[in-house]
N, C-alpha and C positions, 0 to 999 in steps of 0.2 A: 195499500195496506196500512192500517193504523197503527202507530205507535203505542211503546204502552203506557207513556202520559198522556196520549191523544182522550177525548173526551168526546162520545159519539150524540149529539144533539137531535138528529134527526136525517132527513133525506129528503131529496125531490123528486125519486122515483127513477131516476139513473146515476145521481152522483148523494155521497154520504157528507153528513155535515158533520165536521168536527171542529173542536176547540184544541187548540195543546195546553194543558193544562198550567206551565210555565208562564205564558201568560197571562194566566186569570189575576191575576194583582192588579189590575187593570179596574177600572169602573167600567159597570157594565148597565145597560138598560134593557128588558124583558117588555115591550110591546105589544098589543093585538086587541081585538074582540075578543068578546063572549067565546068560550067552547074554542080557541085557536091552538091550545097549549101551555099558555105563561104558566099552568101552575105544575102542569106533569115536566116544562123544559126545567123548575127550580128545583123537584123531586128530583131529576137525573143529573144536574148538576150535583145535587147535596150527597147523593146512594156513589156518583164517580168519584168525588172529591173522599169519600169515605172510604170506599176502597184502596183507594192512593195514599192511604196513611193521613190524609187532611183535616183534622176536627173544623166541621162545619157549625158556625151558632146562629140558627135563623130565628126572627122574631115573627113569629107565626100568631096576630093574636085571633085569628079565626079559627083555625086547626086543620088550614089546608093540607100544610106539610105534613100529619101527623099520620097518614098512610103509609109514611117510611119505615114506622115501627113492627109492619106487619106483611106476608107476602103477597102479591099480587094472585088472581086467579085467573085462566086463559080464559078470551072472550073473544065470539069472534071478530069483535073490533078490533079488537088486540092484534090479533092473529093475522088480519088485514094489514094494521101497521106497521107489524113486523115484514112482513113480505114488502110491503113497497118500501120501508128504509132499507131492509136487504140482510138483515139480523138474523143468523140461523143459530140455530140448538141455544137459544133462548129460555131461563131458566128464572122461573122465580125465587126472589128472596128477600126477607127484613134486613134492613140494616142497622146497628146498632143505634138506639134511640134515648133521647135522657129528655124526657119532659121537664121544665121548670118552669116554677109558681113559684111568683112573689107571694102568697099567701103558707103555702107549703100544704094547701088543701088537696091537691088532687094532681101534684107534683112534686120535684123536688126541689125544696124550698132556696131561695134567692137569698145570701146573705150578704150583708157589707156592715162596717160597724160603721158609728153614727160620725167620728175623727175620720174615717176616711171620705164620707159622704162630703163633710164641710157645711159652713154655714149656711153661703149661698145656693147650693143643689137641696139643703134640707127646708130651708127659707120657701123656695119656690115649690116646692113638694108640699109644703105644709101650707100654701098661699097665703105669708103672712103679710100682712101690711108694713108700710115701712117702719115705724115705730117697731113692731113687734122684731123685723130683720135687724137693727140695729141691737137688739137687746139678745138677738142671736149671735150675732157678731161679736157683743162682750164675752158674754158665756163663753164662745169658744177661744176668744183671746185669753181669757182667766185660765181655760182648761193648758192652752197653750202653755204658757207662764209658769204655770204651777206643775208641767211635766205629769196632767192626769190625762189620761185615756179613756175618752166617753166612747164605750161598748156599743151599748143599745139605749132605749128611750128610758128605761127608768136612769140611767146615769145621767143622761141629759135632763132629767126632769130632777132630779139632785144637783145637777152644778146650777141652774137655774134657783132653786129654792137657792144655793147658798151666795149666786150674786145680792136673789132679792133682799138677804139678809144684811148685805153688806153695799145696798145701793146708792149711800152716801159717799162712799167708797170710791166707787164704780161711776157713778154718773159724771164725772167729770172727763173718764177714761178714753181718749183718743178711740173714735171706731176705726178699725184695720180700712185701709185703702182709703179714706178721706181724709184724714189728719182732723176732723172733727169732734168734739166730744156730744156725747148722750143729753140732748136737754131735758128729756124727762124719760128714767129710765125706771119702765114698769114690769119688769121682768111676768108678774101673774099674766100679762097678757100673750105672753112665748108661751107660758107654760098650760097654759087653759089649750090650746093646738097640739101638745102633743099628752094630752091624757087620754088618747084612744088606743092602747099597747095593739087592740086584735090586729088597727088598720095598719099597725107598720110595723110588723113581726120578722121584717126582713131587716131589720135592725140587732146585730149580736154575732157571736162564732158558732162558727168558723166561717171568715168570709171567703168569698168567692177570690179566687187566685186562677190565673189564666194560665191556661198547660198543666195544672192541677186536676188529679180524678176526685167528682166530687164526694163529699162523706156527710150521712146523716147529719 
């Protein structure tokens, strides 16, 4: 008899396979061919784990998982399966589903602001050269310093304009984590990579908070 953190995976047609859900904290590996399962064993982990009170965040960027949002219908494939894992009065259902888009196009939208990102996650994001990283690196030393708060990209493309302003300043300024300073610090070349606001709209509030429900 299963418990009721047990987590039902499947069958071999005499005995049932479970997981206890206690220790799913565990790393885990999902296996097989073509057509074996892997992607209906992540579906019934995600629909178990959700039932148990578990916020599940899967990175789904195919849209296999996104069958979870809606109910299944009998088939009698299905219906087959059921019988040999051993599953009676078997009932369809959706389980609660939050699609998110870093774009915010046809989801909902992925926020962080550009301080918490940092230089180097935004550096590689925006594949800039090394020249241009170090000139990232002042900016957000400046921003540090000076107790500002870069939001989103037009703020970052403001403390940018106002190093370039002040690059005699600056060019001498110790870059964080090398004790080196800037020998030629060209700030227009940071700032020409992020003048595309559409591509990086996920920059701004309210940022994503973990255990938080999300809000437009």
């Amino acid at each position: 008899m299963m418990a009721d953190n047990d987590i039902l995976l499947g069958g071999t047609g005499t005995n049932q396979v479970t997981l206890n859900a206690g220790m799913a904290n565990r790393h885990g590996l999902i296996t097989g061919a073509t057509g074996t399962g892997k992607t209906v064993t992540l579906q019934v982990l995600a629909e178990s784990f959700s039932r148990l009170g578990v916020p599940v965040f899967t990175a789904d960027a195919k849209g296999d998982l996104s069958g979870l949002a809606g109910a299944g219908k009998p088939h009698p494939k299905i219906d087959e399966r059921l019988q040999f894992i051993g599953i009676e009065d078997h009932a369809f259902e959706a389980s609660p589903t939050l699609l998110w888009d870093v774009y915010g196009d046809k989801g909902h939208p992925v926020r962080t602001t550009v301080s918490e990102m940092g230089p180097t996650l935004l550096s590689n994001l925006l594949e800039l050269n090394e020249t241009q990283q170090g000139v990232m690196q002042i900016a957000f030393s400046v921003a540090d310093d000076e107790g500002l708060l870069l939001l989103d990209m037009d703020d970052l493309r403001s403390m940018l304009h106002h190093v370039s302003k002040h690059s005699s300043e600056y060019s001498s300024r110790p870059l964080p984590h090398s004790g080196t300073g800037s020998q030629a610090l060209a700030p227009h070349t940071a700032s020409s990579q992020v003048s595309r606001p559409q591509q990086y709209r996920f920059a701004g509030l309210p940022p994503v908070r973990p255990g938080q429900s999300p809000q437009p």
